[in-house]
C-alpha angles and dihedrals in degrees: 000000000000119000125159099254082065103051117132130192100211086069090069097098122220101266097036108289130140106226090179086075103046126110101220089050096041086045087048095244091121135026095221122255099300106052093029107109093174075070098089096107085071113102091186083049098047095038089053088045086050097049102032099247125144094212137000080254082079090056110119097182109064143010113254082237099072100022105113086200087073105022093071140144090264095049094051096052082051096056100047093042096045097023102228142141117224094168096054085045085051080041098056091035088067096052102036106022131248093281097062092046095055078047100063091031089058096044089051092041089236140137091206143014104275123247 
């Protein structure tokens, strides 16, 4: 069960998710973005590993908005699936921290802000 006290930063995925509140991670079926390795087919993954973000929130060089890195075929079918809005947590992210954002994840029982 999450709580604050538990947050961890290292369950904010690369492109704005909140892993703590998944079910395959709470069920032990992912390790979450960061330690996922079966992970390589992720371009937002790969280009923050690359570029030592921890989270496409750190990118200095384009919005998330525009970034075709992150605007692909996968994260729009995530999106529309889960509804949810990456580039307005990255979003968020970017203006609050990642400890607010597990805070209000946690407190909506969410893994992203909602669409």
């Amino acid at each position: 069960m999450n709580t604050l006290s538990q947050a961890n930063l290292q369950l904010v995925s690369k492109c704005g998710l909140y892993c703590g509140n998944c079910k395959k991670y709470m069920s032990n079926k992912c390790g979450g973005c960061e330690a996922n390795e079966k992970a390589s087919w992720c371009k937002v993954r790969a280009c923050c590993m690359e570029n030592g973000y921890d989270s496409c929130a750190d990118c200095t060089t384009t919005n998330p908005r525009e970034c075709k890195k992150f605007n692909n075929f996968i994260s729009s079918f995530f999106e529309l699936f889960f509804r949810s809005d990456r580039k307005a947590s990255i979003e968020f992210i970017r203006e609050n921290g990642r400890k607010s954002f597990i805070h209000l994840m946690i407190d909506e029982k969410r893994m992203a802000i909602k669409k």
